[in-house]
C-alpha positions as a Python dict, from the first residue, in 0.01 Angstrom:
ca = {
    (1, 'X'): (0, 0, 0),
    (2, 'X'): (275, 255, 91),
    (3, 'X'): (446, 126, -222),
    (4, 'X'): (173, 267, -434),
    (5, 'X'): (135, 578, -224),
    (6, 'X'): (531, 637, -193),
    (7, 'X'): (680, 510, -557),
    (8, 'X'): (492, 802, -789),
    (9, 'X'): (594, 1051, -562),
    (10, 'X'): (972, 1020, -734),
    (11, 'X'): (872, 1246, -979),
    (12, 'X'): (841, 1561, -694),
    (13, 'X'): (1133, 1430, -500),
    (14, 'X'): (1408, 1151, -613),
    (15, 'X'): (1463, 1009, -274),
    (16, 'X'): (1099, 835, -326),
    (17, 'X'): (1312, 649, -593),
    (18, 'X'): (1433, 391, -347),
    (19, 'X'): (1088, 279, -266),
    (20, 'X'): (1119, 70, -581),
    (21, 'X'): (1394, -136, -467),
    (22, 'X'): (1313, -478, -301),
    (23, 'X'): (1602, -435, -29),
    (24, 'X'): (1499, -135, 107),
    (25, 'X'): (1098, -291, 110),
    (26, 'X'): (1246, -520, 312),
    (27, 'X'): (1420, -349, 591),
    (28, 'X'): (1099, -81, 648),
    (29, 'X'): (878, -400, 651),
    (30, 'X'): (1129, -567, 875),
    (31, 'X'): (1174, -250, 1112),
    (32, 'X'): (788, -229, 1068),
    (33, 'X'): (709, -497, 1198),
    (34, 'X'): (985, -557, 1491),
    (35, 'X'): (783, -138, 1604),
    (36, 'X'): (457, -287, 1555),
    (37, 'X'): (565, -656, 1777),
    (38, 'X'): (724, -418, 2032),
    (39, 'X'): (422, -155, 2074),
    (40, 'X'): (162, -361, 2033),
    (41, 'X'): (316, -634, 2285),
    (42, 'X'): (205, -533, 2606),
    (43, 'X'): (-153, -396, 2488),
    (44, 'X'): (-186, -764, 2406),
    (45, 'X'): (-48, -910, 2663),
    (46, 'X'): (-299, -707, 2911),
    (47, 'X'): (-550, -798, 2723),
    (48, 'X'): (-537, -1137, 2695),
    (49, 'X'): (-526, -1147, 3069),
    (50, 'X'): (-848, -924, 3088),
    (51, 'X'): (-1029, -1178, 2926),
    (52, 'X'): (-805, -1510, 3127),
    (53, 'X'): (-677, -1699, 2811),
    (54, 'X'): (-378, -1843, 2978),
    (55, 'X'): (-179, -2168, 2903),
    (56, 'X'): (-309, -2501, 2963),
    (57, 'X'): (-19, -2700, 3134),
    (58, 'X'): (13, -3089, 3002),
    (59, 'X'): (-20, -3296, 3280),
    (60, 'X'): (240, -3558, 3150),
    (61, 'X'): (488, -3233, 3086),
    (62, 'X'): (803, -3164, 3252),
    (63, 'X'): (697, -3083, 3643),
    (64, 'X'): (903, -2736, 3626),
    (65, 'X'): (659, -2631, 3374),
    (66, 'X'): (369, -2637, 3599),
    (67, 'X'): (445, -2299, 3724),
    (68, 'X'): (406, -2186, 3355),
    (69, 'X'): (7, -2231, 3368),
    (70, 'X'): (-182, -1895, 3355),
    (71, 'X'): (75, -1736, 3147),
    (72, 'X'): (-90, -1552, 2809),
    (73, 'X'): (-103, -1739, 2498),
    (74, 'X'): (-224, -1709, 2146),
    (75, 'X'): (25, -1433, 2091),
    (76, 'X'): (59, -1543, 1780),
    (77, 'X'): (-240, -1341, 1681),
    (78, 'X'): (78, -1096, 1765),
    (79, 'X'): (306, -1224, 1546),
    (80, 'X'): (58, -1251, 1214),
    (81, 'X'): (-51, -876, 1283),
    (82, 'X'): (320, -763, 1341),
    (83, 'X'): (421, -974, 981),
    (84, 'X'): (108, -935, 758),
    (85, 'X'): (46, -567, 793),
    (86, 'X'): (403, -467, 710),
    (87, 'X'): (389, -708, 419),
    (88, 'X'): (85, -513, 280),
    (89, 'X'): (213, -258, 365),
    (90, 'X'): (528, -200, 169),
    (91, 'X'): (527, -486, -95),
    (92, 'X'): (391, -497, -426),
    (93, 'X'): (41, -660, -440),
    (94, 'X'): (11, -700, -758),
    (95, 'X'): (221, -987, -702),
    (96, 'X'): (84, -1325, -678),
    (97, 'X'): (342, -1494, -499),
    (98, 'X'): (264, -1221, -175),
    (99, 'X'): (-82, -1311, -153),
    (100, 'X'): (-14, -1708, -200),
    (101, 'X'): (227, -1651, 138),
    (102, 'X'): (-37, -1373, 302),
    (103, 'X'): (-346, -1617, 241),
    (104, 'X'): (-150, -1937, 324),
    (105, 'X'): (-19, -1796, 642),
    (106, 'X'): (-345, -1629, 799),
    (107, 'X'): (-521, -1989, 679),
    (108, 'X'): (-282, -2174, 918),
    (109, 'X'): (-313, -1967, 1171),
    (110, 'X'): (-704, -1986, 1179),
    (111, 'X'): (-648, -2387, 1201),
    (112, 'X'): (-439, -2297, 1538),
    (113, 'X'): (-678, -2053, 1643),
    (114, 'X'): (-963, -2245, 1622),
    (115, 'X'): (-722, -2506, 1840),
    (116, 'X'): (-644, -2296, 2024),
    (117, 'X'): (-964, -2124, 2162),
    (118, 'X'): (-1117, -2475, 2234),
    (119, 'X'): (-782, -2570, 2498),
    (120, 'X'): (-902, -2194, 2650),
    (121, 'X'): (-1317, -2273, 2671),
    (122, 'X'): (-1250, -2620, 2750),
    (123, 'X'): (-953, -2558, 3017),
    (124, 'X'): (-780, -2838, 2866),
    (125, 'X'): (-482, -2915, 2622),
    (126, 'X'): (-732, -3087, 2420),
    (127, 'X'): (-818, -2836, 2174),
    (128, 'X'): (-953, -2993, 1808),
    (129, 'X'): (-987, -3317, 1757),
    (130, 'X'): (-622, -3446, 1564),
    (131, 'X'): (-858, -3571, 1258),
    (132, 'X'): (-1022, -3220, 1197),
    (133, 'X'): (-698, -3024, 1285),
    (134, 'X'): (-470, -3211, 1048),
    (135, 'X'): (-802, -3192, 820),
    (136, 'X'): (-810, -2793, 822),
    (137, 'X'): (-414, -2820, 786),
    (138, 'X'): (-463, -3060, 466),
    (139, 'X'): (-731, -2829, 303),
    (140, 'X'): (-530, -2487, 306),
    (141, 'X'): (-232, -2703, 211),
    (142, 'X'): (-435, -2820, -144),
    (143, 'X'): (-539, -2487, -141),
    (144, 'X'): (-164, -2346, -192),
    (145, 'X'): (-101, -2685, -390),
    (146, 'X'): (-377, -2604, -652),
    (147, 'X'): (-252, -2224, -671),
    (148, 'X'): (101, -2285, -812),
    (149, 'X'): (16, -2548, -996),
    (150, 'X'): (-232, -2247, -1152),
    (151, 'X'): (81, -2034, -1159),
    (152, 'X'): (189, -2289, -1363),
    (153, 'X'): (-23, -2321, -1649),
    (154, 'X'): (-32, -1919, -1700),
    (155, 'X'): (105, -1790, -2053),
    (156, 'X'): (411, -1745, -1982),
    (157, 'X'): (436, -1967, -1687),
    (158, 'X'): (496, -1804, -1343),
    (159, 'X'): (597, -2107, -1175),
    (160, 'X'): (717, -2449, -1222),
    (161, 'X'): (643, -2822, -1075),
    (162, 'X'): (1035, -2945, -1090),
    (163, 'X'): (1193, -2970, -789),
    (164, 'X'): (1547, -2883, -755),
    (165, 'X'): (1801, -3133, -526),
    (166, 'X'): (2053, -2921, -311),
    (167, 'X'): (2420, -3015, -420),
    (168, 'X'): (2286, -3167, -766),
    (169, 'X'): (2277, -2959, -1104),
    (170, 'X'): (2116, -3191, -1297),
    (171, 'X'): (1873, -3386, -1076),
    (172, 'X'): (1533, -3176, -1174),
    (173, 'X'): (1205, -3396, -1197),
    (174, 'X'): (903, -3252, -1307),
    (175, 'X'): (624, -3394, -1098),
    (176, 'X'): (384, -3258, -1282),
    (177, 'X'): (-7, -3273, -1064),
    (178, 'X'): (131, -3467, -839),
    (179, 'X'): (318, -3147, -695),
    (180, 'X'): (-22, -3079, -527),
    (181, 'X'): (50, -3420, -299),
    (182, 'X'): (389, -3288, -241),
    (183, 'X'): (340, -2938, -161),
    (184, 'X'): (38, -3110, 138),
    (185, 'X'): (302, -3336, 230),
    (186, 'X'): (578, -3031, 297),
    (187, 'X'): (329, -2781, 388),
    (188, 'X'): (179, -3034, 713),
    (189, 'X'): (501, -3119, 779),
    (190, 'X'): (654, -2788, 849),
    (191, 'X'): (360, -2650, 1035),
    (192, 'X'): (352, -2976, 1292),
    (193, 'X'): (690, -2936, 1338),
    (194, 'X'): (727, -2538, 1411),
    (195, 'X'): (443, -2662, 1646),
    (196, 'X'): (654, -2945, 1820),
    (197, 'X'): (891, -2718, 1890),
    (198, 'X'): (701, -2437, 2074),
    (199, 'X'): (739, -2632, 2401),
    (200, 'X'): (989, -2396, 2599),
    (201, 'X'): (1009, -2004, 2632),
    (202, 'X'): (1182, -1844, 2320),
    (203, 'X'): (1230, -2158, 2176),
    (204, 'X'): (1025, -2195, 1829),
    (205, 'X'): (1049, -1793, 1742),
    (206, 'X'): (1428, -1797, 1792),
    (207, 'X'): (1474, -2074, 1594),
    (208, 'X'): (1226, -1991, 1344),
    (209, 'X'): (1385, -1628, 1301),
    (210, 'X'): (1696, -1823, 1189),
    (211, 'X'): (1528, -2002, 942),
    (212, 'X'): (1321, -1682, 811),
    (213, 'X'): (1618, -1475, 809),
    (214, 'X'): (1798, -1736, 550),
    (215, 'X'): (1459, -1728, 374),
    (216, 'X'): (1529, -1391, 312),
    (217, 'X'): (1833, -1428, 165),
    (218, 'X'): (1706, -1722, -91),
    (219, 'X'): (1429, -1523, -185),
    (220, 'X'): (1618, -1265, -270),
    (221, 'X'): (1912, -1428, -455),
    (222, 'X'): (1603, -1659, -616),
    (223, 'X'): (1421, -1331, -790),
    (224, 'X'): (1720, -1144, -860),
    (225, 'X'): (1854, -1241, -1270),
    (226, 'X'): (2218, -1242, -1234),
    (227, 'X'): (2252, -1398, -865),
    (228, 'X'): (2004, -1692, -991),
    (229, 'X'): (2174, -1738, -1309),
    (230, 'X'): (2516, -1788, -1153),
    (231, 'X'): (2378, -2004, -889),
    (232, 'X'): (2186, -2208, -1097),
    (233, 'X'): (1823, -2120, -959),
    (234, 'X'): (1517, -2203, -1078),
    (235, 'X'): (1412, -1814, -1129),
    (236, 'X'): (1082, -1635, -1157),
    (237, 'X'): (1117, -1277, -1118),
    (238, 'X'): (802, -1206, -902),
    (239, 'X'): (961, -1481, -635),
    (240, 'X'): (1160, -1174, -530),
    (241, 'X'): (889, -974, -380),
    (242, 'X'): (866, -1266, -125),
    (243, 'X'): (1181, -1133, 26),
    (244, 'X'): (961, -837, 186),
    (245, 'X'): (742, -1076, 317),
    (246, 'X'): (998, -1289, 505),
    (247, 'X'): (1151, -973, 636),
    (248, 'X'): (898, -907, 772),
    (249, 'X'): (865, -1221, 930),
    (250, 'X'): (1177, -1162, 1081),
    (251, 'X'): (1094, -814, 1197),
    (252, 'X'): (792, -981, 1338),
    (253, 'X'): (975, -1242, 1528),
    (254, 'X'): (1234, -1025, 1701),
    (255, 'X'): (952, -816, 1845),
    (256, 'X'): (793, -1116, 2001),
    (257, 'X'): (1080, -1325, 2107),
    (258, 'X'): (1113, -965, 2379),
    (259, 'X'): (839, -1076, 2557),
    (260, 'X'): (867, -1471, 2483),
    (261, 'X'): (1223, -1482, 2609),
    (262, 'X'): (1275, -1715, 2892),
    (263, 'X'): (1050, -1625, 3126),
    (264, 'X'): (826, -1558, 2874),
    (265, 'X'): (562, -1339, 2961),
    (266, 'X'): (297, -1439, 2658),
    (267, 'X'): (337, -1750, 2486),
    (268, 'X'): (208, -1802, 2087),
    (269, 'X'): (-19, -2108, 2097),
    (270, 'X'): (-121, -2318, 1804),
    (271, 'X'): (-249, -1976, 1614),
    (272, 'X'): (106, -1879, 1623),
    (273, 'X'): (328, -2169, 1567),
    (274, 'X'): (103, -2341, 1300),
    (275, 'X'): (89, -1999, 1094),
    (276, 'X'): (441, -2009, 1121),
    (277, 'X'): (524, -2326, 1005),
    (278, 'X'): (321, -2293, 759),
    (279, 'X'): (451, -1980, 615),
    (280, 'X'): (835, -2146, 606),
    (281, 'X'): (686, -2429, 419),
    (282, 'X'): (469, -2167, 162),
    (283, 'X'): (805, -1971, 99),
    (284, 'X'): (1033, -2297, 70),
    (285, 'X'): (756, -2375, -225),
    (286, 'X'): (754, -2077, -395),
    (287, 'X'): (1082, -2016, -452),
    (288, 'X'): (1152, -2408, -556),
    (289, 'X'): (1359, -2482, -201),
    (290, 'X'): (1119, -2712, -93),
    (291, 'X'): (1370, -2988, -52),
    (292, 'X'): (1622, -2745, 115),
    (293, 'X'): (1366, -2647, 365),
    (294, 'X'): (1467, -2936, 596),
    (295, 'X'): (1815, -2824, 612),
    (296, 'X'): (1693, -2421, 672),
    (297, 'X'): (1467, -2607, 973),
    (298, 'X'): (1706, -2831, 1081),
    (299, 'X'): (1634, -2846, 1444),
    (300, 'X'): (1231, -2814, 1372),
    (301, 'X'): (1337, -3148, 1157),
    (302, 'X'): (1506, -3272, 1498),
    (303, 'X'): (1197, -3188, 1701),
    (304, 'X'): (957, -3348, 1497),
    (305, 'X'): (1210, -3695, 1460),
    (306, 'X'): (1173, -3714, 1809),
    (307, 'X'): (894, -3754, 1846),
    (308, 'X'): (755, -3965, 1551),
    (309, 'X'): (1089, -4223, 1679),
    (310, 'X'): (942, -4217, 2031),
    (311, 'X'): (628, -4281, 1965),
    (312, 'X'): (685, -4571, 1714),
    (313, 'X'): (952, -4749, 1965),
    (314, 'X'): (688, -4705, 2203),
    (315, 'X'): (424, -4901, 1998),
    (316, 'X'): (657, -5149, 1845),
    (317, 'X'): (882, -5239, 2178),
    (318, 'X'): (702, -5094, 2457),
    (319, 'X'): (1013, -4887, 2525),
    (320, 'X'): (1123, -4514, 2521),
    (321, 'X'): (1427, -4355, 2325),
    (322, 'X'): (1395, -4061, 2484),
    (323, 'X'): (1328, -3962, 2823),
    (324, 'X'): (1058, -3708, 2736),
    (325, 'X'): (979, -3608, 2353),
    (326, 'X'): (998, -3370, 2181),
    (327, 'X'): (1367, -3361, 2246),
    (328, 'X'): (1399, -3064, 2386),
    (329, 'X'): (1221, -3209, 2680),
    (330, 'X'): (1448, -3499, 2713),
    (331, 'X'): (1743, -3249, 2748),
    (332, 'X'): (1567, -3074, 3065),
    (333, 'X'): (1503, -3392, 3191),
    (334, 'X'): (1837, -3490, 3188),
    (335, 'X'): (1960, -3168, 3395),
    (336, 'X'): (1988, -2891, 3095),
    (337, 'X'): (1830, -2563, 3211),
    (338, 'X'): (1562, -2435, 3018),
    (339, 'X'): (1807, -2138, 2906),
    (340, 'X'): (2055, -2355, 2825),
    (341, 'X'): (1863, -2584, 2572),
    (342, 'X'): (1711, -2260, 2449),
    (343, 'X'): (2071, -2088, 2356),
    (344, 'X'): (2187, -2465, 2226),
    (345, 'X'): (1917, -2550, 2027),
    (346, 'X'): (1941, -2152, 1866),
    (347, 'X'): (2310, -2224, 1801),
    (348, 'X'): (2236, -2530, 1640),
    (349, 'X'): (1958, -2345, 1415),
    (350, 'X'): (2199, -2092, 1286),
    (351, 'X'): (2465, -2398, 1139),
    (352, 'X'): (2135, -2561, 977),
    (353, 'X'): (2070, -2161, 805),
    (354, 'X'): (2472, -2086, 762),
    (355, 'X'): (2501, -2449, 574),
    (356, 'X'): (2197, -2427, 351),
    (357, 'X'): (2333, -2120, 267),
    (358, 'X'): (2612, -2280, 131),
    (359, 'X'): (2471, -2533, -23),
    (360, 'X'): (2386, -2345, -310),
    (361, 'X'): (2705, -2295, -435),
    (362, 'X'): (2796, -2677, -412),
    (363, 'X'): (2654, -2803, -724),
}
């Protein structure tokens, strides 16, 4: 919106000129957001103790946690304002690509809200049933499935169903309309695994930060002509806008990791963590790094392991791997501070970001 209101005013003044460029979109929606995050933060936070939606505490959780119960959550209501108004804000929406990530993202996060707001009315961390929540998760998941493959068939094309394998030039199979399976397969998987990980104060947003700050850089190098050319990228030049929308994400995330930092005053529920997952796995898509998203999300990939190997030793041998899953827990459990795992974990999130980086140079 303040593209279209800032960008013809370079004909009365020339410094309106640099509206037009995608890098400096992304640092006002970025600095945007991380203002919005930070004012709006404790407005929310009071409110969402006017009206006593506090977190439900699992009763099979760590026992330290117990203290945690009471403290705000669905602050990821939060984290989609502080990210989807910036994006609207100062990107181009003419652009398809923004309102496939926009739509997608808000559409995950009203899965986790609706999750979310039955744990509060039903005092419980039963919120929707797992059929009809990994339902509503499937759905928008087609929904982004069936829009690129759209994409695709436009005249010229503005997207492609190849997939491109990281350290491989020449591995590119075109999966033709069976990319709608795939994109439901990566899209549930990255939004249940952001979710796995929101299990300890500052945790998921720190970690997810990471992983939308390397977005950045991908979508960037992925819409710009001569960076995508000499890296080999699959390139479509409106794939570029996304970078605004994942700086904002980042922008977004800074601001709420203030008040979700260990001890986290508001935590961001389902509404939050599914959103977010879900709008890693939407930009992974759209700029054809779907099968580098794992490496971006390493320790999301970690979390979600965990559990799926605990929970099928458990079936097949009656036995645990892990003390507590997901991991993270296991780590407390073992006598790892909360901080500590936090910091760790975040370390270990910034050599998944700082190798796929790399990654696209070794071809």
């Amino acid at each position: 919106m303040l593209f279209y209101l800032l960008y013809p005013l370079r004909t009365y003044a020339t410094v309106f000129n640099v509206t037009r460029y995608i890098t400096f979109r992304t640092a006002a929606a970025s600095l945007t957001a991380l203002a919005l995050s930070l004012l709006l933060g404790p407005w929310m936070i009071r409110k969402l103790r006017d009206f006593q939606i506090g977190q439900v505490i699992r009763q099979e959780g760590p026992q330290s946690h117990r203290a945690k119960a009471g403290t705000p959550t669905m602050g990821g209501l939060l984290i989609l304002t502080s990210a989807l108004v910036p994006t609207l804000l100062w990107a181009d929406l003419s652009n398809a690509y923004i309102w496939i990530a926009v739509l997608a993202t808000a559409a995950f996060g009203g899965v986790g809200f609706a999750d979310d707001y039955l744990k509060i009315v039903r005092r419980s961390h039963h919120g929707l049933i797992p059929r009809y929540k990994m339902g509503g998760l499937v759905v928008v998941a087609i929904a982004v499935g069936v829009a690129v493959l759209l994409l695709s068939q436009q005249n010229p094309p503005l997207y492609n169903t190849r997939l491109i394998f990281p350290f491989f030039k020449n591995l590119i199979p075109d999966l033709g309309w069976f990319y709608v399976v795939f994109t439901v397969l990566v899209l549930v998987g990255a939004s249940n695994a952001v979710n796995l990980t929101d299990g300890l104060d500052g945790l998921a947003i720190s970690t997810f930060a990471v992983s939308a700050a390397a977005f950045t850089a991908l979508a960037y190098v992925t819409g710009h002509a001569v960076l995508a050319q000499y890296l080999l990228l699959v390139r479509f030049a409106p794939a570029g806008e996304l970078t605004i929308f994942c700086g904002a994400l980042v922008g977004a995330s800074l601001g709420f990791l203030w008040y979700n930092s260990y001890p986290a005053d508001i935590f961001m529920g389902d509404v939050g963590s599914l959103a977010l997952g879900g709008a890693l796995g939407t930009v992974a898509i759209l700029i054809k790094q779907e099968l580098l998203l794992p490496i971006v999300g390493g320790v999301f990939v970690i979390e979600a392991l965990s559990v799926i190997i605990q929970v099928a030793s458990f079936k097949l041998t009656g036995q645990r791997v892990f003390k507590m899953a997901p991991i993270h827990h296991h780590f407390e459990l073992i006598g790892w501070s909360e901080p500590k795992v936090i910091a760790r974990f975040l370390i270990m999130a910034i050599i998944f970001a700082l190798f796929s980086l790399t990654t696209l140079k070794l071809r």
